[in-house]
N, C-alpha and C positions, 0 to 999 in steps of 0.2 A: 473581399478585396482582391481586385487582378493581382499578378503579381507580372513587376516590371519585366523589362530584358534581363538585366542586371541578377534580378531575384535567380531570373530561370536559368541563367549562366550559371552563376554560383551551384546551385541545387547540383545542377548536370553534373559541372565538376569534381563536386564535393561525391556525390554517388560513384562515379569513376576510381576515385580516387580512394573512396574509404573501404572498396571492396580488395583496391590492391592490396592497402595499408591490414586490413582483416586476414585474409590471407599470409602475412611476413608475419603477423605478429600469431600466428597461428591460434587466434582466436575460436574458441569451441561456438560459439554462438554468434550472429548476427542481428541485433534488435533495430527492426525500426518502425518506426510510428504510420501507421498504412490509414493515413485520411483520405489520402486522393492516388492511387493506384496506377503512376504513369505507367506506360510500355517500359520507356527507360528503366524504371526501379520493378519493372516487374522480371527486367530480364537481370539485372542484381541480382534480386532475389533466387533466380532458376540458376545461376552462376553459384552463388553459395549453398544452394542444395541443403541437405538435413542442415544447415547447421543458422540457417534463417529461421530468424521466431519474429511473427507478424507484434507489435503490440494494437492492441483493439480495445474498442471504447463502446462501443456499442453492441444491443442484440441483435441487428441487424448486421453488422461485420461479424461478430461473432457465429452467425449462424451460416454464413457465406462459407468463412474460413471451416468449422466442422463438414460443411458437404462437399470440399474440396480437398478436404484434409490435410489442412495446413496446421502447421506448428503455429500457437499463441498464447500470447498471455490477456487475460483480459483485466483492462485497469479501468478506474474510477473515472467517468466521464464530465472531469470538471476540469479547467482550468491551473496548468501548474508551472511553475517556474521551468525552465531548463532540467537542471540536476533533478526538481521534486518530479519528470519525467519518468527520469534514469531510474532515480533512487525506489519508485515504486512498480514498476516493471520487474526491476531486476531483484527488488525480495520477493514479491508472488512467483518469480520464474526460478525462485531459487527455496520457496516455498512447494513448490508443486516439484520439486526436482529435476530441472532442467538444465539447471548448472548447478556446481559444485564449489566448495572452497577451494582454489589453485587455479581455476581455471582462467582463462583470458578471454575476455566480451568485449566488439565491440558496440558502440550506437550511432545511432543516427538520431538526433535533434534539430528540432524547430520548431516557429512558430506554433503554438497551439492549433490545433484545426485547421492548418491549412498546408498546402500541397509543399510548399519551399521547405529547404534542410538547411542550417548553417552552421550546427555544429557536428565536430567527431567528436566523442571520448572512447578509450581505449582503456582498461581498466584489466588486473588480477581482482580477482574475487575472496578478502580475506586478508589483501594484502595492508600493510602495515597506513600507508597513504592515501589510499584511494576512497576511504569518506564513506562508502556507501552501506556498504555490513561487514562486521568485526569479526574479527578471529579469531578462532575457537570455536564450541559445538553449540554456544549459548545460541546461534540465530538457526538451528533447529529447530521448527517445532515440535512441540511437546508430543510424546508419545496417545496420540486417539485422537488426537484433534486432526481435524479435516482440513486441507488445504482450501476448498470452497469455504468454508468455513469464515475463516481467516478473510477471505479475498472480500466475500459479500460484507462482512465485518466495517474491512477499510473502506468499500463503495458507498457504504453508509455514511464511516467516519468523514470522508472528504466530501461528500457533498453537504454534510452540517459544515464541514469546515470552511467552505468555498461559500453557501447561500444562507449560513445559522436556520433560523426559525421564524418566519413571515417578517421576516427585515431585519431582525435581531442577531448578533452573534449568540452562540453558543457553545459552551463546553460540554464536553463527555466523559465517560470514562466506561471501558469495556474491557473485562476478562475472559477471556477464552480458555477453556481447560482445567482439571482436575477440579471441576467444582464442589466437590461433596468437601475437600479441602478448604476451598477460598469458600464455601458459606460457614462453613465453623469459625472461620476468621474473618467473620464479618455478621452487622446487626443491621436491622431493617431500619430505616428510616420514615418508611410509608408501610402502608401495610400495599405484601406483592401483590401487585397486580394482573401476574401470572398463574399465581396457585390455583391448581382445582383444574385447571384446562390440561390437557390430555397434550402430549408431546406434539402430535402432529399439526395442532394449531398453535405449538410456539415456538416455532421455527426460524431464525433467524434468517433462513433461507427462502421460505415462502414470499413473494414478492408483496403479497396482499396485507402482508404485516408490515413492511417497511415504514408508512405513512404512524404507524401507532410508536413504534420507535423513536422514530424521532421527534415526535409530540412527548412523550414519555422522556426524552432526551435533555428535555428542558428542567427535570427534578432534579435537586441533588442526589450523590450518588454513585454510583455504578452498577450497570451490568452485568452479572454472570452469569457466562454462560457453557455451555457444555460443550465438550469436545466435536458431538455430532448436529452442532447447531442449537440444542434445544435451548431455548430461554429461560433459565431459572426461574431470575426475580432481578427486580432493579428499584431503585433506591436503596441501596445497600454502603451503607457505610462500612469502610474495610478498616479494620482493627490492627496494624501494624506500625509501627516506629517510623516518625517522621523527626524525632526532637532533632540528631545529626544527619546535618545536608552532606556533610563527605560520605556518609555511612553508602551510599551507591555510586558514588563517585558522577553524580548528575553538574549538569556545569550550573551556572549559579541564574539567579532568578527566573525558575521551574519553581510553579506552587505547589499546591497540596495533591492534586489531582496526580499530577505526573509524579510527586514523592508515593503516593500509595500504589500507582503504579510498579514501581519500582521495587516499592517492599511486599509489594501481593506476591511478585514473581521472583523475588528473592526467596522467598518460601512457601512456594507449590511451583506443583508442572504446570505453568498457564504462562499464556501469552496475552500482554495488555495493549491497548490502543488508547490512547488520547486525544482529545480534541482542544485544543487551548483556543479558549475565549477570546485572548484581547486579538492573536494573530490568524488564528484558522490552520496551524500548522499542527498535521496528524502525526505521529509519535507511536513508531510499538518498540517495545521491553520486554525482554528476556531473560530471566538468570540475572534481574537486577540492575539488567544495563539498557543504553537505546541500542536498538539494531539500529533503528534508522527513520527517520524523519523526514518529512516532504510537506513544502510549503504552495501553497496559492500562488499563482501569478497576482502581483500588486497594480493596482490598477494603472498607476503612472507607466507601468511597463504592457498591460494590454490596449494602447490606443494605435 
């Protein structure tokens, strides 16, 4: 879709303007969404120096941004609200160590996939209001767990969340880390479908497995998986205390999935991802709590 006068006014201005506003508020980082790569925001960008991080969606920008050497984060290539923008950016870039708790970030928002900008947020990281990751060392991750890890994990999670399974919504549920842990507290459901194959074809990482994932995705169950990607087993029912909803202090009509969540990572070093069935909205938990959650663009808002 072109975009009007109006659109590109706005855009201009807003770029103008958010780089002042980034600068006063001595923001350590810069994120914004690079679909369409004007001169304008590329000279933004060369204004804010180290302190600009591309976000990217594809392997093709992704591979651009590497042989030019650019800072980036790379996020799930589906469809997301505004904040579910922000909110997953900013925990892979704070996954990968790019920014820190204290710090001041700001964004640039808009339309999905296309070149206009119409919002700023300006945010602390950790800070008491700001909605997006909590405060305290819980939205660390776990010690041996890989940041790509984690990241492919979510590219996974949201694209079940955004497209389910050949029409169908689908729920998930994935642990990442101290698995020899989270499998002693938990029992098979199926028998795994992974045993016996040798680590390097069960890679969470390997792209050629993705498709078997998420076919597999459709079982009851969870995921666990290994710090260094490797794929346990799935269909695993996780063995910990659901009877009290305040016991993680979860806000109220979250089922079963997100409560086992909640208590897998209440007791081990793992980090969990969610997929909720009825909404599509991915969810990871740490130390018992959400970090942070990011929802689909709803359709009445993509026309």
């Amino acid at each position: 879709m072109m975009a009007s006068d109006t659109q590109r006014a706005i855009t201009s201005s807003l770029i103008r303007h958010a780089i002042d506003v980034a600068f006063e508020c001595n923001a350590s980082k810069f994120f914004v969404y690079a679909y369409t790569l004007t001169d304008e925001l590329e000279a933004a960008i060369a204004r804010m120096g180290e302190r600009a991080v591309l976000v990217l969606q594809t392997d093709q920008e992704q591979d651009a941004a590497e042989l030019e050497g650019r800072c980036f984060v790379r996020v799930p290539n589906v469809r997301l609200s505004r904040m579910g923008q922000a909110r997953v950016a900013l925990f892979l870039a704070f996954a990968k160590g790019l920014i820190h708790t204290g710090d001041v970030v700001a964004f640039l928002l808009g339309e999905p996939n296309g070149p206009q900008f119409d919002t700023l947020h300006v945010t602390e990281i950790g800070g008491e209001t700001e909605g997006l990751l909590p405060t305290g060392d819980e939205s660390y991750l776990p010690e041996g767990v890989r940041p790509e890890v984690v990241e492919r994990v979510i590219d996974i999670a949201a694209e079940l969340g955004s497209e389910g399974r050949e029409g169908k919504p689908v729920g998930a549920l994935f642990v990442i880390g101290d698995s020899e842990r989270v499998m002693s507290l938990s029992r098979q459901l199926i028998i795994n479908p992974f045993r016996g194959y040798p680590p390097e074809e069960r890679s969470v990482l390997d792209p050629a497995l993705e498709e078997t994932v998420k076919e597999l995705s459709t079982i009851d169950g969870a995921f666990i998986i290994s710090g260094d990607g490797t794929i346990e087993t799935c269909g695993a029912f996780l063995k910990t205390s659901l009877q009290d909803e305040d016991e993680y202090s979860l806000p109220r009509g979250l089922g079963a999935r997100h409560h086992a969540a909640a208590g897998i990572t209440a007791v081990t070093d793992s980090v969990a991802v969610t997929v909720s069935e009825s909404t599509g909205t991915v969810t990871v938990f740490r130390g018992g709590k959400i970090i942070t959650e990011f929802e689909k663009l709803r359709r009445a808002s993509a026309r």
